[in-house]
C-alpha positions as CSV (number, residue, x, y, z in Angstrom):
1,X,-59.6,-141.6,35.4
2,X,-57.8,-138.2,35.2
3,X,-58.6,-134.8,34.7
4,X,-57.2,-135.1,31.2
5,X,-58.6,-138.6,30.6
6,X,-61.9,-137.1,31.4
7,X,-61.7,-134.2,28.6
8,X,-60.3,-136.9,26.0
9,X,-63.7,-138.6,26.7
10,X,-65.8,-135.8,26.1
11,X,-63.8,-134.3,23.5
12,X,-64.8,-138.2,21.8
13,X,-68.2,-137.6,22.7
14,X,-68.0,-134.0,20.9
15,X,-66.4,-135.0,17.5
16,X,-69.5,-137.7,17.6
17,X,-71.9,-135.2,17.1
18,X,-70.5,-132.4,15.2
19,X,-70.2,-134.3,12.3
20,X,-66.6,-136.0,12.5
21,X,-66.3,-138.7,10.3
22,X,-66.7,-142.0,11.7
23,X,-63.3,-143.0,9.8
24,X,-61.2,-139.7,11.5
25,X,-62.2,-139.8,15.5
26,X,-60.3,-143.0,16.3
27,X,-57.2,-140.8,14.6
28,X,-57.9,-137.5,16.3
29,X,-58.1,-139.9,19.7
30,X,-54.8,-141.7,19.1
31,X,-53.1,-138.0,18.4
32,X,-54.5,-136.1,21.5
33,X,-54.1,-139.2,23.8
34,X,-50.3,-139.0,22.7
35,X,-50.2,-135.0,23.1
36,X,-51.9,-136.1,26.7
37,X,-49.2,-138.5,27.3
38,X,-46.2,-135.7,27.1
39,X,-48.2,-133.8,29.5
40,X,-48.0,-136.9,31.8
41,X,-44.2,-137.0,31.0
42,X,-43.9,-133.4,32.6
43,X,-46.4,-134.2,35.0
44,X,-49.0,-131.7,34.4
45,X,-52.0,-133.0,35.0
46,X,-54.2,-129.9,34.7
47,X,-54.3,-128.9,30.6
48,X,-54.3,-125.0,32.0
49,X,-50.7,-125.9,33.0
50,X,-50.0,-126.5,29.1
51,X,-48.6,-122.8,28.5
52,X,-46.8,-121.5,25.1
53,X,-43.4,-123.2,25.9
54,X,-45.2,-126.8,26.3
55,X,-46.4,-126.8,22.8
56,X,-43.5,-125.7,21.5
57,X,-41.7,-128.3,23.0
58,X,-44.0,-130.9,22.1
59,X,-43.3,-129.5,18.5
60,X,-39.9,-130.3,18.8
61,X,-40.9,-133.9,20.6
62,X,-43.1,-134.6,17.3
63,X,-40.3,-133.7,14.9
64,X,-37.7,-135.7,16.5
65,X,-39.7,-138.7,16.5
66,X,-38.9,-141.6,14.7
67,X,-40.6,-144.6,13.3
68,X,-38.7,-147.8,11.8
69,X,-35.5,-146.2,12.2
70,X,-36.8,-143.0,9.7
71,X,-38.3,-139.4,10.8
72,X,-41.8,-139.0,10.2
73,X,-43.1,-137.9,7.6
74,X,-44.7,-133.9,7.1
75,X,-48.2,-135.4,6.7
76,X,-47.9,-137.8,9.7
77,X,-46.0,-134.5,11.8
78,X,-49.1,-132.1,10.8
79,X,-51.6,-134.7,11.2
80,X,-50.2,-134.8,15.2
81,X,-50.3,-131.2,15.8
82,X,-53.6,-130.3,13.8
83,X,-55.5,-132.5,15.8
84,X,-54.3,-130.9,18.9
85,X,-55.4,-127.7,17.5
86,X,-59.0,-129.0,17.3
87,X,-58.7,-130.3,20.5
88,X,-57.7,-126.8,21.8
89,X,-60.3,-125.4,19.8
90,X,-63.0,-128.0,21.5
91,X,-61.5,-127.0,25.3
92,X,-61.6,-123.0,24.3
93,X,-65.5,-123.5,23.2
94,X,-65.8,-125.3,26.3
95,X,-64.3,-123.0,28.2
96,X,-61.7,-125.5,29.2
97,X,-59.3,-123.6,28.9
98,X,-59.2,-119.5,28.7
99,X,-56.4,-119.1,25.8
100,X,-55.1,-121.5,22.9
101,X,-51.3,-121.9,23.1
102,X,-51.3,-124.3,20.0
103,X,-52.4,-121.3,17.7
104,X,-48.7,-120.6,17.1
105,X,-47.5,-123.9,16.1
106,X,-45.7,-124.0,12.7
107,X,-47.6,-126.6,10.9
108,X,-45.2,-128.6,8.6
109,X,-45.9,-127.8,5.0
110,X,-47.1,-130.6,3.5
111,X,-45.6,-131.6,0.1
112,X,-47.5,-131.3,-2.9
113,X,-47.6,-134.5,-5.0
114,X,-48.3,-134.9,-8.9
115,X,-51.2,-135.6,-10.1
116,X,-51.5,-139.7,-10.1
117,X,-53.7,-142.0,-12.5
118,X,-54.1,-139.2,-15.7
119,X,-55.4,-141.4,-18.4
120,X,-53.9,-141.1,-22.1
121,X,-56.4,-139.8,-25.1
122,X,-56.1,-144.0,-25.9
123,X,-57.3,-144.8,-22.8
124,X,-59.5,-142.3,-22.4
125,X,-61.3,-143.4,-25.7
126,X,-61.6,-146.9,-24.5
127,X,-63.6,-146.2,-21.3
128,X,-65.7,-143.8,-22.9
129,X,-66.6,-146.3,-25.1
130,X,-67.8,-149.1,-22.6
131,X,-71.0,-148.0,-21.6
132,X,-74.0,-149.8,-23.5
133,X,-76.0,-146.9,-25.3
134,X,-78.7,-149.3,-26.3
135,X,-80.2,-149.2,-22.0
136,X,-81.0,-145.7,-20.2
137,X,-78.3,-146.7,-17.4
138,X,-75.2,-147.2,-20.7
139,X,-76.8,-143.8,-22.2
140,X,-76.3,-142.3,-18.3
141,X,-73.1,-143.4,-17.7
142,X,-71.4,-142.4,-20.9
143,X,-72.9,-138.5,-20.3
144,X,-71.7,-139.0,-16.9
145,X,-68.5,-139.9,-18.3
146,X,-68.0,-137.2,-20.7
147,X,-69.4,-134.3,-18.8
148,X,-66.2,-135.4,-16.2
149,X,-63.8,-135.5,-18.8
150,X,-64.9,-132.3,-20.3
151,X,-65.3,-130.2,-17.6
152,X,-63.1,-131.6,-14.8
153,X,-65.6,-131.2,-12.6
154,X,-65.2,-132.5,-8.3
155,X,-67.4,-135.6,-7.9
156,X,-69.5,-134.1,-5.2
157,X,-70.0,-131.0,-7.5
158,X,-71.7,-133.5,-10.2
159,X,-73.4,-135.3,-7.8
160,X,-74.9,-131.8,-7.0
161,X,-76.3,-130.7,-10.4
162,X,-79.5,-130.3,-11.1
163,X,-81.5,-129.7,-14.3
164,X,-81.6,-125.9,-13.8
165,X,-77.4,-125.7,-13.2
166,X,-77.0,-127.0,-17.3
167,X,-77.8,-124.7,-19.9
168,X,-76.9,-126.9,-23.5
169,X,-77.9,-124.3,-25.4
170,X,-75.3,-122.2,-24.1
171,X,-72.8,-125.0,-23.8
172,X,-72.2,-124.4,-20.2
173,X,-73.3,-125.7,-16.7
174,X,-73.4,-123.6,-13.0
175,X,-71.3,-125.1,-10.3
176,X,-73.3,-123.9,-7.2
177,X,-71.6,-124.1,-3.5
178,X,-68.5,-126.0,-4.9
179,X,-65.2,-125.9,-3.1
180,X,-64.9,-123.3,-0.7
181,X,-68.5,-122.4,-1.1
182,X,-67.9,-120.8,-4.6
183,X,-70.3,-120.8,-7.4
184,X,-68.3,-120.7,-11.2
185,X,-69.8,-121.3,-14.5
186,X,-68.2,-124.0,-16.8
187,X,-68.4,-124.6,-20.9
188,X,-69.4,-127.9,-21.5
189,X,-67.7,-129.2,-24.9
190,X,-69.5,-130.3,-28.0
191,X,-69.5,-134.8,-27.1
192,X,-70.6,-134.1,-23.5
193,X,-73.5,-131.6,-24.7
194,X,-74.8,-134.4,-27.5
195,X,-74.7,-137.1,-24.5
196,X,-76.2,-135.1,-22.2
197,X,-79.1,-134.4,-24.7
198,X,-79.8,-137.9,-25.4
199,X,-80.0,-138.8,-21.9
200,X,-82.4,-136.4,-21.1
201,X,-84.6,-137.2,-23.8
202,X,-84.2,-140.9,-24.1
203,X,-82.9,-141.8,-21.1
204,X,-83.7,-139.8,-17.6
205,X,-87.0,-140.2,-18.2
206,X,-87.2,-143.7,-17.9
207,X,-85.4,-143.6,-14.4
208,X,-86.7,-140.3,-12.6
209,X,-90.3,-138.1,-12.4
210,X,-90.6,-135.0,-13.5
211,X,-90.7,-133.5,-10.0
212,X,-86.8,-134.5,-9.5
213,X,-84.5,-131.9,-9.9
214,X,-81.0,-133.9,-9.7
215,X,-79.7,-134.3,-12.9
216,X,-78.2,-137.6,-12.5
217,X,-80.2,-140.3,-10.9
218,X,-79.5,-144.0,-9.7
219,X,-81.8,-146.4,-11.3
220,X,-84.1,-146.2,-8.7
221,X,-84.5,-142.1,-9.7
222,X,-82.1,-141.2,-6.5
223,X,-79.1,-138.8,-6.0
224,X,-75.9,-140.4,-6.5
225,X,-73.8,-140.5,-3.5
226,X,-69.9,-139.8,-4.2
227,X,-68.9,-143.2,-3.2
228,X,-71.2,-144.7,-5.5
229,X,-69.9,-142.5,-8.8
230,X,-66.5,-143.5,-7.9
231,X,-67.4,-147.0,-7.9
232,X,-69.2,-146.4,-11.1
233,X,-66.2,-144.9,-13.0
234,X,-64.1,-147.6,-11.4
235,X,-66.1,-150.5,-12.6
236,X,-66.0,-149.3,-16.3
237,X,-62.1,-148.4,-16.0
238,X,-61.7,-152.5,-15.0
239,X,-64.0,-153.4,-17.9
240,X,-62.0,-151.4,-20.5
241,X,-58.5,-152.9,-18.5
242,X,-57.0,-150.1,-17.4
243,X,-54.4,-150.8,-14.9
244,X,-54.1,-147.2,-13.7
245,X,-56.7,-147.0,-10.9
246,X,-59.9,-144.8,-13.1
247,X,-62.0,-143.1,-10.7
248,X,-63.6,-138.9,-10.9
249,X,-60.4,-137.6,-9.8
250,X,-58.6,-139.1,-12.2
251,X,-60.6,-138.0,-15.1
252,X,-60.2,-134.2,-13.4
253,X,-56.6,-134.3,-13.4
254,X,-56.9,-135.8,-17.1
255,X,-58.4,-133.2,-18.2
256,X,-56.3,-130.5,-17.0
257,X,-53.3,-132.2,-18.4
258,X,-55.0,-132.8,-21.5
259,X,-56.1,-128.8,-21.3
260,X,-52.4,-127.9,-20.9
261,X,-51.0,-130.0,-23.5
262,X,-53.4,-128.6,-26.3
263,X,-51.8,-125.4,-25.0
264,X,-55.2,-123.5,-22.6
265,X,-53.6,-120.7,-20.9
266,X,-53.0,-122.1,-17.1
267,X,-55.3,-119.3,-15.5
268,X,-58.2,-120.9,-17.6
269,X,-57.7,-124.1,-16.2
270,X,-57.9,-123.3,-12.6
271,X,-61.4,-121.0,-13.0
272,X,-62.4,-124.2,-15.1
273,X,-61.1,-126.3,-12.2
274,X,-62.6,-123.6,-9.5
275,X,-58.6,-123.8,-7.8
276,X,-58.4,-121.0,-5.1
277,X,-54.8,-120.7,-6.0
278,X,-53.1,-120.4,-9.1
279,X,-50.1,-122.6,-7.6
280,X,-52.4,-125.6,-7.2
281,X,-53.4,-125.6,-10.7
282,X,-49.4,-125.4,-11.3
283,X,-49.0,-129.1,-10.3
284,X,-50.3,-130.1,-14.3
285,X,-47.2,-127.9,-15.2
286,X,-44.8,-130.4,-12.9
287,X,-46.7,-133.6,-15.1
288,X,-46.2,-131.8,-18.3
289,X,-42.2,-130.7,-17.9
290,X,-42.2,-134.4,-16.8
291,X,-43.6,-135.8,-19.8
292,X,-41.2,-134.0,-21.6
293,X,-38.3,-135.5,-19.9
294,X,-39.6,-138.6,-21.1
295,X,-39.9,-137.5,-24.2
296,X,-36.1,-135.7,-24.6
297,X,-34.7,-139.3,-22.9
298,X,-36.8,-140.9,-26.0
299,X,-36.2,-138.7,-28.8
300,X,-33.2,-136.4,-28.6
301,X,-29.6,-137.7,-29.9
302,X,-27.6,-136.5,-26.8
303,X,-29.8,-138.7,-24.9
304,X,-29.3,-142.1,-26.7
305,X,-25.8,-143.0,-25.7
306,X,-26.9,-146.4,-26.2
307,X,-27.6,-146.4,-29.9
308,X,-24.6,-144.1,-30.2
309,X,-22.4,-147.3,-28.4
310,X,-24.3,-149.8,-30.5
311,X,-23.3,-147.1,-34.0
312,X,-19.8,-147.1,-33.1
């Protein structure tokens, strides 16, 4: 084994327990064992040796690359270099190594992408309405349901609520530690407030004691996990026949674009949303404008050269 076979091992044995996720270490691995590779290439066998210059030409090596005949792609290109940088951040820690000469790699930008799976009003209707309200877990699942569409609130965020963070009263709920560790307050609409009402009174009492403070329970009175809400909204989006895939990111982006179409001032949205930036909140602007192309193609008379060939 080499030197730099032995501080790919340990750098395994690191990510193991500092909380990597099982699913991501076998891709940081593959990454740094091809970064460890190059350095083979130029026959450095000491990662000390790996100055400046040797990133940056690594850089170049990742860019070039090609797979099937096409260039990689940004994601796949910054997915390469980032997990060298927390590789070079393990050997720093470690004391591996006394500088890090990946800090001043140019990470490819990565593109943002529109917002996939929004859900008309129709089709929001129709899921809302599959839930049985006649058993506490229906009465749950529709106030689970509504409080996502109303408030566009992150899964793990609603996971996290508990019965101090909603005030119905007030018609508003406290996001505590969300995203980036930021608290923000939300107003919960009219529908969710009514469902969450009735499945406090009628229904969480049935499935949790008094002494839990989670606001939404499993049926055996336990905190959701994230997967399981996603499989939850999933499993009523395939009832109702949904073919776009229905899961609590979906119903987030829905209701931001349903937000922007009834006209809510774009700052709004993102300190509803709890957006850092302004820019990401933007992305709803992109589905909008393209919405509207659809709609001019549709609608507008200089668009319908076909009728105007059939007319003539």
């Amino acid at each position: 084994m080499t030197k730099l076979d032995g501080l790919l091992l340990k750098f395994t044995e690191h990510m193991k327990t500092s909380g990597f996720s099982g699913r991501t270490i076998p891709d940081y691995v593959h990454n740094v064992r091809l970064f460890l590779d190059f350095l083979e290439e130029l026959g450095i066998g000491n990662i000390a040796e790996a100055d400046r210059r040797v990133l940056a030409d690594y850089q170049a090596r990742v860019c070039l690359e090609t797979h099937k005949g096409k260039p990689l792609t940004p994601a796949t290109q910054m997915a390469r270099l980032t997990c060298v940088r927390t590789f070079y951040r393990y050997l720093l820690k470690a004391k591996a190594v006394l500088h890090d000469p990946s800090s001043d790699l140019d990470l490819p930008k990565r593109p943002k992408t529109l917002p996939r799976n929004i859900l008309t009003k129709k089709e929001i209707g129709r899921l809302l309405s599959e839930p049985d309200l006649e058993n506490p877990l229906g009465l749950r699942d529709r106030a689970i349901i509504e409080l996502f569409y109303a408030t566009g609130i992150r899964v793990s965020e609603l996971c996290n609520l508990t019965l101090g963070d909603i005030d119905l009263a007030g018609g508003e709920l406290r996001v505590n530690q969300g995203k980036n560790q930021k608290d923000r307050i939300v107003p919960v609409g009219e529908y969710a407030r009514d469902f969450l009402e009735l499945y406090l009174h009628e229904a969480r009492p049935k499935l949790a004691p008094s002494t839990q403070a989670i606001l939404f329970v499993t049926k055996n009175g336990r905190r959701f996990a994230g997967t399981n809400m996603s499989y939850l909204i999933s499993r009523y989006g395939r009832k109702a026949g949904l073919k776009k895939g229905t899961n609590p990111h979906a119903l987030r982006h829905t209701c931001a674009t349903h937000l922007l179409q009834g006209k809510a001032d774009i700052r709004h949205i993102q300190e509803m949303l709890g957006h850092a930036s302004v820019a990401t909140t933007q992305l709803y602007t992109k589905v909008e404008i393209a919405d509207l192309k659809k709609v001019l193609k549709r609608c507008h008379p200089r668009e319908r050269r076909e009728i105007e060939t059939k007319d003539a």
